[in-house]
N, C-alpha and C positions, 0 to 999 in steps of 0.2 A: 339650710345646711346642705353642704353637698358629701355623697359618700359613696365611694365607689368599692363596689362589690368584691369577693373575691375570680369573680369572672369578669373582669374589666367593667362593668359596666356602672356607668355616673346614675345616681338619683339623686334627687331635688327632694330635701325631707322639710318638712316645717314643722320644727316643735312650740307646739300652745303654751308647754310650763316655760317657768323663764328660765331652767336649765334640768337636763336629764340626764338620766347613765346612760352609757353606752350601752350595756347590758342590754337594756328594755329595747331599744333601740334594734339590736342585734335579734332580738326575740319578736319583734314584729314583723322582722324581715324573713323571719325562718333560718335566721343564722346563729349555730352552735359557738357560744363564744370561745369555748374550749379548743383552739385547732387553728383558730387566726391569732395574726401579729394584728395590732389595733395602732395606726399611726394619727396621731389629732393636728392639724396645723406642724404638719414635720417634726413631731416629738412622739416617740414610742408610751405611747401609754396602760393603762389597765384598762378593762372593763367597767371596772368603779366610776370612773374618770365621769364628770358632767360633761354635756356639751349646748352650746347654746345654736340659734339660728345660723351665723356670723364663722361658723367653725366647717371646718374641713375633715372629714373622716377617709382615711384607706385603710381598705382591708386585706392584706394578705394569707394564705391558708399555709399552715405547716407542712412539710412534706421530710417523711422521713425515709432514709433505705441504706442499704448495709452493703 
């Protein structure tokens, strides 16, 4: 699986189960799911969401100001 970070940068993940949450996923990386947009194969998803080998993850971080 490929997923790029909230700081541009691409990794090369390989998940063993035959599908995962993103969540775990996010939590292995040191990434707070609370705070990114989660995009899977160009569909806005949740954290919930599985993902398999074969899938695409972007990450973007929320940014808020007044």
């Amino acid at each position: 699986m490929k997923i790029t970070t909230p700081a541009g940068n691409i990794r090369e993940i390989k998940i063993e189960d035959r599908d995962m949450p993103i969540e775990i996923i996010l939590k292995e990386l040191g990434i707070h799911p609370i705070g990114v947009i989660i995009i899977k194969n160009n569909k806005l998803v949740s954290k919930d969401e599985t993902v398999t080998n074969d899938d695409k993850i972007e990450l973007f971080r929320l940014s808020g100001g007044g």
